[in-house]
N, C-alpha and C positions, 0 to 999 in steps of 0.2 A: 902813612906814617909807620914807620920801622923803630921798635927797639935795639938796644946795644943787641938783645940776644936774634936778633934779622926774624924776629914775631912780629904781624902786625900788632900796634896799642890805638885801640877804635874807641873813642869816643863819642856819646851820644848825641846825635842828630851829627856828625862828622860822616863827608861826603866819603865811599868809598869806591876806588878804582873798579872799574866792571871789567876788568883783565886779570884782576886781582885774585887769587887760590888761596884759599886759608886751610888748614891742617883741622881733624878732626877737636885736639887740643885748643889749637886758636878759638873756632867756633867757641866750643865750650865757655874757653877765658870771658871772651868778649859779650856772651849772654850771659855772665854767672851762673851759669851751671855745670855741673860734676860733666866729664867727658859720656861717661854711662848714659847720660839724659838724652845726648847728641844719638846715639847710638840706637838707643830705643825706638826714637821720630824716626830714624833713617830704616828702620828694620819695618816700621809699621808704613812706612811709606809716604810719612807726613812730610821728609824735607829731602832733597834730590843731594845726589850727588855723583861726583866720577870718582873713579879707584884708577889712582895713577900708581906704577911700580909696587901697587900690592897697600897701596896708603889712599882712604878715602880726602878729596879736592873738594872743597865747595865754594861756590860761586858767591861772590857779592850780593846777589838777590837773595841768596840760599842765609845766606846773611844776618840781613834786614828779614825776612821770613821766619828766621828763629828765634831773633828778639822780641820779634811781636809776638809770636807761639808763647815762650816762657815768660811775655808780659800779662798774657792773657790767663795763662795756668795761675800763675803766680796772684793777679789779682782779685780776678772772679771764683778762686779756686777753681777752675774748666778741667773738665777730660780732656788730658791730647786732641783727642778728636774732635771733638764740641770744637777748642782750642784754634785747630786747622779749619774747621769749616767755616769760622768765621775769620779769620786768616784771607780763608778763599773770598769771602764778600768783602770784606777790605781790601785787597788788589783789585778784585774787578769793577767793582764803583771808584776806583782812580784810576783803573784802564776806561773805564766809561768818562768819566770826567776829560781826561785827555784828550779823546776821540770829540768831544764835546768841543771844546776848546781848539781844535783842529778843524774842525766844520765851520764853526762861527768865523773862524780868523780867515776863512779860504770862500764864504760867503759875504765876510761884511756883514752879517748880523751876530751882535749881540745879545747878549741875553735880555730877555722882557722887563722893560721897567716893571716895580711893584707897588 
């Protein structure tokens, strides 16, 4: 979804293009926070990005990555870091889940009645 100003306007749990580049502003907007917060993760290393024509790109993933980060600061009061680490065990337990779910469906077993 594009506004009139050709900025993505993302809204929550709204699926987002994985072709899609957002500007360090966009990011910002679309987490609610100051561009400076964007800045900081990227300096410490917490969220990826590319530097297209001298202007940092981030990725759809990088995304959804940062809303959880400043959902997780924001809630639990967390360090950045605390923040990302547990960032990191929430993708990898839905990349595990997946992987799960790809095994079951490619053997024909499902999961263990309980």
């Amino acid at each position: 979804m594009t506004t009139a100003h050709n900025t993505p306007n993302v809204q929550p749990g709204e699926l987002l293009d994985d072709t899609a580049l957002f500007s360090l502003e966009d990011l910002a907007r679309i987490c609610h926070v100051a561009p400076g917060w964007v800045s900081e993760r990227l300096e410490a290393g917490l969220l990826q990005a590319d530097s297209l024509g001298g202007h940092w790109r981030f990725a759809s993933a990088t995304v959804v990555r940062a809303r959880r980060l400043a959902q997780l600061e924001t809630t639990f009061d967390a360090d950045p870091e605390l923040a990302a680490l547990t960032a990191d065990l929430i993708e990898e337990v839905a990349q595990l889940r997946q992987r799960l779910q790809h095994l079951e469906a490619a053997t024909g077993h499902g999961p263990m009645p309980g």
